[in-house]
C-alpha positions as CSV (number, residue, x, y, z in Angstrom):
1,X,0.0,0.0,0.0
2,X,1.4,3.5,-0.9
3,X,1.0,5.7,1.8
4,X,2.7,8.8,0.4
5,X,1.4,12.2,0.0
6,X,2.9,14.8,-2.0
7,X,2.1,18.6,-1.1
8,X,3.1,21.6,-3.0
9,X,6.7,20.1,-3.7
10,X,7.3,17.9,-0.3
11,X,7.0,14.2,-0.1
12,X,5.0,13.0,3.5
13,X,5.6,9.6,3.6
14,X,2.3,9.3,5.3
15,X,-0.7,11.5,5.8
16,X,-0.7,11.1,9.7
17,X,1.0,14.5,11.8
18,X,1.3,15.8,15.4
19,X,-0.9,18.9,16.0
20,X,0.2,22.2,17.0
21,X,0.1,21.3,21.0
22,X,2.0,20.5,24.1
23,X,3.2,16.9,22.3
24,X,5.1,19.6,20.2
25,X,6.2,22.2,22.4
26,X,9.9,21.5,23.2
27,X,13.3,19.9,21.6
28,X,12.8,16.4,23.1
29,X,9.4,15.7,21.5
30,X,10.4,17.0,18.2
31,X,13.1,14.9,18.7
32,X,10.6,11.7,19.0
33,X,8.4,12.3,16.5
34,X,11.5,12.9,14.2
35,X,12.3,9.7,15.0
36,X,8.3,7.8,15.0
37,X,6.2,7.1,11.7
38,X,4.1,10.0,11.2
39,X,4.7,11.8,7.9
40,X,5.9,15.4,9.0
41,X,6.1,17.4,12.3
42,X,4.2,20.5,13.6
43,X,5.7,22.9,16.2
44,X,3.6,24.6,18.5
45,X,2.5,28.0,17.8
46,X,5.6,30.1,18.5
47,X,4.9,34.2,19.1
48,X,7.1,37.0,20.5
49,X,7.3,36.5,23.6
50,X,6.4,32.8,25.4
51,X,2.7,32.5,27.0
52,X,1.8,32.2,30.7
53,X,-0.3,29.5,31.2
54,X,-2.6,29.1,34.2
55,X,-1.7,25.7,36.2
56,X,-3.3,23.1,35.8
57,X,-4.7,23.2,32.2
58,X,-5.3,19.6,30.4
59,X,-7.9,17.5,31.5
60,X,-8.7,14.1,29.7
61,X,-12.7,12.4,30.1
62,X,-13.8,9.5,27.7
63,X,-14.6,11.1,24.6
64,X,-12.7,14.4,25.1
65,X,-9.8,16.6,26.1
66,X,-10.6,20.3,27.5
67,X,-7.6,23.0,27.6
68,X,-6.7,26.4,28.3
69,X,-3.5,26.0,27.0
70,X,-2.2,29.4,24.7
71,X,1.0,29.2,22.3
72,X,4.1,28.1,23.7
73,X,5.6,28.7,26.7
74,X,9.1,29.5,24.8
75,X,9.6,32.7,24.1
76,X,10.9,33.2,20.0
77,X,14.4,33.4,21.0
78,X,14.5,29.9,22.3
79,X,12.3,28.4,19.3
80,X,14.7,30.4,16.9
81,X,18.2,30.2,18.5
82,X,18.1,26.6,20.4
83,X,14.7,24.3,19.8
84,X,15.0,24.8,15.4
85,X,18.5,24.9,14.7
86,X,18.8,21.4,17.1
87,X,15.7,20.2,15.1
88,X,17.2,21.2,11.5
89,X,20.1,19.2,12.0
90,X,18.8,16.1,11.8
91,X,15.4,16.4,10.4
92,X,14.2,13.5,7.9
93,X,10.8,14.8,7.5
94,X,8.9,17.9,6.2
95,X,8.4,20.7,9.4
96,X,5.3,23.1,9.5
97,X,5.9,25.6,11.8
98,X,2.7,27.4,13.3
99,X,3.2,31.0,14.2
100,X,0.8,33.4,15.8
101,X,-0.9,35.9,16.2
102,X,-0.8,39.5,15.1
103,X,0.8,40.9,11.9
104,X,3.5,43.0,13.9
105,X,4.3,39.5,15.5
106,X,4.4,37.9,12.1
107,X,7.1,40.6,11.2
108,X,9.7,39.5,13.9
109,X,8.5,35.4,13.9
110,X,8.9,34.8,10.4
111,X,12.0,35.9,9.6
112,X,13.8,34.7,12.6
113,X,12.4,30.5,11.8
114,X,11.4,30.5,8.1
115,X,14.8,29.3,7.0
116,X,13.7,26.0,9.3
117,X,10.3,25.9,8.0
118,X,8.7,23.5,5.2
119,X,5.6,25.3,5.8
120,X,4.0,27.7,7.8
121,X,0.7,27.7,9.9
122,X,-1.0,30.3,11.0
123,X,-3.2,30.1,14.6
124,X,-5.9,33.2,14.6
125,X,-9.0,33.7,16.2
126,X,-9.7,36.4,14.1
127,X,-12.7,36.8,11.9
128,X,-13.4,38.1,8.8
129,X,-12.9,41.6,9.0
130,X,-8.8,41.0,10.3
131,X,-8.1,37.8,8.4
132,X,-7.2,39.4,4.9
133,X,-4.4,41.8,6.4
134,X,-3.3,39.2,8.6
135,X,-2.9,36.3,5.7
136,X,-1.5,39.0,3.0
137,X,1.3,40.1,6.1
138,X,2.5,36.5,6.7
139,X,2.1,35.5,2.8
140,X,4.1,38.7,1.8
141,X,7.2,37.3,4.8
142,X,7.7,34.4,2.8
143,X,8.1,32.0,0.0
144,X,6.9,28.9,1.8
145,X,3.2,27.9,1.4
146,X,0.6,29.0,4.0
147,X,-1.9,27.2,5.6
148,X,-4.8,29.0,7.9
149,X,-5.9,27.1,11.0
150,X,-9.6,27.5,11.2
151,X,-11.7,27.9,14.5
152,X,-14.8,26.3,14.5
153,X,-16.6,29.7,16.2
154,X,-16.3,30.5,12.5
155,X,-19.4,30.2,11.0
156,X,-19.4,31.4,7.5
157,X,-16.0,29.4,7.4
158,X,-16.4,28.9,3.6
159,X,-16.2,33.2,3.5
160,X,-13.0,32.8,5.8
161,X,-11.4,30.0,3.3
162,X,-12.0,32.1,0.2
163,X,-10.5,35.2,2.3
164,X,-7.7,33.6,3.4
165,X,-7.0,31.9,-0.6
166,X,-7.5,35.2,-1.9
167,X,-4.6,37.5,-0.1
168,X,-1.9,34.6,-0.5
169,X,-2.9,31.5,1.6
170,X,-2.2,27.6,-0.1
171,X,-4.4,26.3,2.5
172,X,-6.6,25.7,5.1
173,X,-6.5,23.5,8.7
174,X,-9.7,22.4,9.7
175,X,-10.5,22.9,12.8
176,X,-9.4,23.7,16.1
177,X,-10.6,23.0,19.4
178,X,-14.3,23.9,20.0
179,X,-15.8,26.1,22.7
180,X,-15.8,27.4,24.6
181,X,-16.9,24.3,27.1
182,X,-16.9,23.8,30.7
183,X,-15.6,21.1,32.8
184,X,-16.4,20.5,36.5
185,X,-15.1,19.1,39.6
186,X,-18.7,17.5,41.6
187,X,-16.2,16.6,44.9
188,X,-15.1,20.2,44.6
189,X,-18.1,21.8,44.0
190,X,-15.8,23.6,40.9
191,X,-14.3,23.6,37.2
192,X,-11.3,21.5,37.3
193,X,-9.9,24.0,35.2
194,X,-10.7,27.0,33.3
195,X,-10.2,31.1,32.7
196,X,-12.7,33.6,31.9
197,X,-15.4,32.6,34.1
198,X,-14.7,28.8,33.5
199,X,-14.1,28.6,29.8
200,X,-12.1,25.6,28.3
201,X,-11.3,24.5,24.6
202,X,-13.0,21.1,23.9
203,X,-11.1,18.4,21.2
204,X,-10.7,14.6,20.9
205,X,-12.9,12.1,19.2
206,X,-16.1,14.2,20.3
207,X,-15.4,16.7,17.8
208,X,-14.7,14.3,14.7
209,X,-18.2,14.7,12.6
210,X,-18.4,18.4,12.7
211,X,-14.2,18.5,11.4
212,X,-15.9,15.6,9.3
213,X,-18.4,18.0,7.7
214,X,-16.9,21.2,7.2
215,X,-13.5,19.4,5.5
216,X,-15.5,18.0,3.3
217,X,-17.8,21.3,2.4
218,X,-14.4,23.1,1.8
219,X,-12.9,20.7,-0.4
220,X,-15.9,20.8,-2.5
221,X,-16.7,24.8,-2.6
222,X,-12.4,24.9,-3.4
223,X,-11.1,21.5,-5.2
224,X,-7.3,22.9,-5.4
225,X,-6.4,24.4,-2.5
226,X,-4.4,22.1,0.2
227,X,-6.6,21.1,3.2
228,X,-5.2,19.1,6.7
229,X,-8.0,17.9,8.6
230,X,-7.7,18.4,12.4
231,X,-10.1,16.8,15.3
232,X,-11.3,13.5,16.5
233,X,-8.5,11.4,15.0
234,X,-8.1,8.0,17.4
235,X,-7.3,5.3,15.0
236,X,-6.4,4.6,10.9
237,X,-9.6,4.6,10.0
238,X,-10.3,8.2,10.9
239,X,-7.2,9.0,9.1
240,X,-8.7,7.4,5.7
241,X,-12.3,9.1,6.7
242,X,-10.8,12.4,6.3
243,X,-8.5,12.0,3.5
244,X,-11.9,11.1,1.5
245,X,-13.8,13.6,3.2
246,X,-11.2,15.8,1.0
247,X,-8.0,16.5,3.6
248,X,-4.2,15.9,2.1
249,X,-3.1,15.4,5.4
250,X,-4.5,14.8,8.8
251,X,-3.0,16.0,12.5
252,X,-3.6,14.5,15.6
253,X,-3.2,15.9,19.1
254,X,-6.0,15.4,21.5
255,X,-6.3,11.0,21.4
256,X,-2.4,10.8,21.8
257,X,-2.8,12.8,25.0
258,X,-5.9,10.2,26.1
259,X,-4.0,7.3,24.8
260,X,-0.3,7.9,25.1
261,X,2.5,9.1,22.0
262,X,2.9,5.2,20.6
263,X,-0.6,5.5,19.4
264,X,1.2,7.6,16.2
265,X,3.0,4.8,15.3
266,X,0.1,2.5,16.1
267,X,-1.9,4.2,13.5
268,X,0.5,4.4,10.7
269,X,1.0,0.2,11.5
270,X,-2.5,-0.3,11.0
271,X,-3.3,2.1,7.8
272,X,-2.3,-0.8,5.4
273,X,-4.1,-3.0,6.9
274,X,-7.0,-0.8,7.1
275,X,-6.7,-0.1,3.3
276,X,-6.6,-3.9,2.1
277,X,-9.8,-4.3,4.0
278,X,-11.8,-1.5,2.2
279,X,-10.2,-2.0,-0.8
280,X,-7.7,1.1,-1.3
281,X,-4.3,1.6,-2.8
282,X,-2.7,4.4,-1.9
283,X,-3.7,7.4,0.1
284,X,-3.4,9.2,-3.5
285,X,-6.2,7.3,-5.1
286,X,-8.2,8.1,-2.3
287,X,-7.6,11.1,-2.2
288,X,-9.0,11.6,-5.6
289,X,-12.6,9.6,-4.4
290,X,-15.6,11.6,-4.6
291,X,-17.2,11.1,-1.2
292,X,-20.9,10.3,-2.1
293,X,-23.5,12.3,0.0
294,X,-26.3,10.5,-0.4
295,X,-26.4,7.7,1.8
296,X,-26.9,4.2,0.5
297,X,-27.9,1.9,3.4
298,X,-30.7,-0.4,2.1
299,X,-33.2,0.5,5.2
300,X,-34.8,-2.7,5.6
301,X,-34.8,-4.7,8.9
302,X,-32.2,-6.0,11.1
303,X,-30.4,-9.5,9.2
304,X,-29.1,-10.9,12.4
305,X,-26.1,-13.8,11.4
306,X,-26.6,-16.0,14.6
307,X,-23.1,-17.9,14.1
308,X,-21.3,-14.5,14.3
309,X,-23.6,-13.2,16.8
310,X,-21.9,-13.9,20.6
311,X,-25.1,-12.9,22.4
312,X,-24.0,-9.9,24.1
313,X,-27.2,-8.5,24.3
314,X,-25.9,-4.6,23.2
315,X,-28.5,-4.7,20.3
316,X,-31.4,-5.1,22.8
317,X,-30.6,-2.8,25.1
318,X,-29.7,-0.2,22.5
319,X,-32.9,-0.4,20.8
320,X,-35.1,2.9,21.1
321,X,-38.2,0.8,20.2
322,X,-37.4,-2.7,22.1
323,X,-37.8,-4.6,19.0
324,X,-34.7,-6.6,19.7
325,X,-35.1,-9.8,21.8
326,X,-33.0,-12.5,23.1
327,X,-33.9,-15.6,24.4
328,X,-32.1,-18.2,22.8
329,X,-30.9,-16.6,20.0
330,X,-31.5,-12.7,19.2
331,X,-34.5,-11.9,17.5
332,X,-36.3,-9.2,16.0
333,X,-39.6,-7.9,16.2
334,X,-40.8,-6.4,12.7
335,X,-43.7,-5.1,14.3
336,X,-42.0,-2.6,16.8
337,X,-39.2,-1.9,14.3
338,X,-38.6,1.3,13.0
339,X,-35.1,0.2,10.7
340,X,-33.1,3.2,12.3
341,X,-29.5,1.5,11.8
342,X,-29.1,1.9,15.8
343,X,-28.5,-1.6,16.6
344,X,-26.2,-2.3,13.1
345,X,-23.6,0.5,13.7
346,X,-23.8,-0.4,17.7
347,X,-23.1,-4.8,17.0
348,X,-19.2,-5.6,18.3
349,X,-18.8,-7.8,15.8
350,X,-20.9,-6.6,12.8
351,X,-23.2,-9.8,13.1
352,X,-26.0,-7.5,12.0
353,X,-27.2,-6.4,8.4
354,X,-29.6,-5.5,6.1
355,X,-30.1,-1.8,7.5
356,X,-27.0,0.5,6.9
């Protein structure tokens, strides 16, 4: 399986990236990823002068991570006299470096790291009204392709993309974290963290369909521009999900923090084997799919295969309308049946058919 992407002259010998985050924020974990499978490496945002962070800021649940992390806590001397020109020496893989946030910062970042950088991204909160003197600034600083990370408070976000394309950008990160979202502490009777009246920045697996959607809305309003899909990434098959949905390459920050750093490598393992099994030869080919959005599940009634089945008993207690039943074997009540798709998409091991 060829897992190569090529993007506006560099060669990624995989779609799969770090996000601009903590996993990125210092030598030693450049350093590792340098070293692990993914295809490239993202640096955290680097500004002026190095962010002060309220203690403690990452919290993990199930489904999410919340934050009220800001850019890194180096200041740009460090990024642009120690952490880069450690890095450039022995480098194998393409660098994006993410910069932020005001045009007079732009004017002293980019200059002091663009000789390390493959690419720049830019992290802005701004909206509509800011965004085209911002984009022309940074695209005016350098040669090296742009690409604007997207918030998801955006929401005419195809009006940012165009924007953004217009005064000089290559392309477009899609998205950052949601919010803002709360998290709280019951025992303490508080938010286990948070700023600003309890405010924290929501990512992880939770956020997936809506980075889902609007990838694939940009790709098809703007066919050529480059796109890396960002949120809800925990396993190869995401990866593949957005690379349809339209992305060239896909970063991943929040799961890694949930499931530990090897879960890079993991991924990158199991994306061949995840390609044989739905039929696809290289990330390229896929890349050029049309995603169909119509769906095409037939939308008839539960097919239940009873030698696969192991009788776990999820599809009856899922069901909205009780129309699943086990006594000896599972069973299904076409009366009460509404062929919603729940107990399909819910069965462990995909002993159910004949809906989706």
């Amino acid at each position: 399986m060829n897992l190569n992407v090529n993007l506006f002259g560099k060669k990624f010998d995989n779609p799969l990236l770090p996000a601009s985050g903590p996993v990125v924020g210092n030598l030693h974990n450049l350093l590792y990823f340098n070293e692990a499978q993914v295809g490239g490496i993202v640096t955290k945002t680097i500004s002026v002068e190095g962010a002060v962070v309220r203690k403690p800021c990452i919290v993990a649940t199930k489904h999410c991570v919340f934050n009220t992390e800001l850019w890194s806590e180096y200041a740009l001397e460090k990024w642009a006299e120690d952490i880069l020109p450690e890095l450039a020496r022995v480098i194998t893989k393409p660098l994006i470096v993410s910069v932020g946030y005001t045009s007079k910062d732009f004017e002293i970042v980019v200059p002091r790291t663009e000789k390390f950088a493959d690419f720049f991204e830019v992290s802005t909160h701004y909206g509509l009204d800011e965004l085209a003197v911002l984009v022309k600034k940074i695209t005016n600083l350098t040669d090296k392709p742009v690409f604007v990370k997207l918030s998801p408070h955006i929401t005419e976000y195809l009006d940012f993309v165009r924007t953004a394309i217009e005064n000089g950008a290559k392309g477009i990160v899609a998205i950052n974290s949601l919010g803002p979202g709360m998290v709280i502490d019951l025992a303490k009777k508080a938010v286990k963290i948070g700023v600003d009246g309890g405010k924290s920045w929501v990512s992880g697996p939770a956020i997936k369909p809506v980075a889902l959607n609007r990838v694939s809305n940009i790709r098809s309003e703007f066919p050529e521009i480059g796109i890396i899909a960002c949120g809800g990434v925990e396993n190869a098959e995401d990866v593949l999900e957005f690379v349809l949905a339209g992305a060239d390459l896909v970063q991943m920050l929040s799961s890694s923090m949930m499931k530990g750093r090897a879960l890079y490598n993991q991924i990158v393992s199991e994306l061949p084997l995840k390609m044989k099994k739905y039929q696809i030869n290289s990330i390229a080919e896929l890349r050029e799919m049309s995603l169909k959005l119509e769906p095409e599940g037939v939308g008839g009634y539960p097919e239940i295969n009873h030698e696969r089945c192991t009788k776990c008993g999820i599809c009856v207690n899922v069901c909205p309308v009780m129309a699943m039943n086990m006594n000896t074997i599972v069973e299904n009540n076409r009366e009460r049946c509404i062929q919603c798709g729940l107990c399909e998409s819910k069965c462990p091991v995909e002993a159910i058919k004949g809906v989706l």
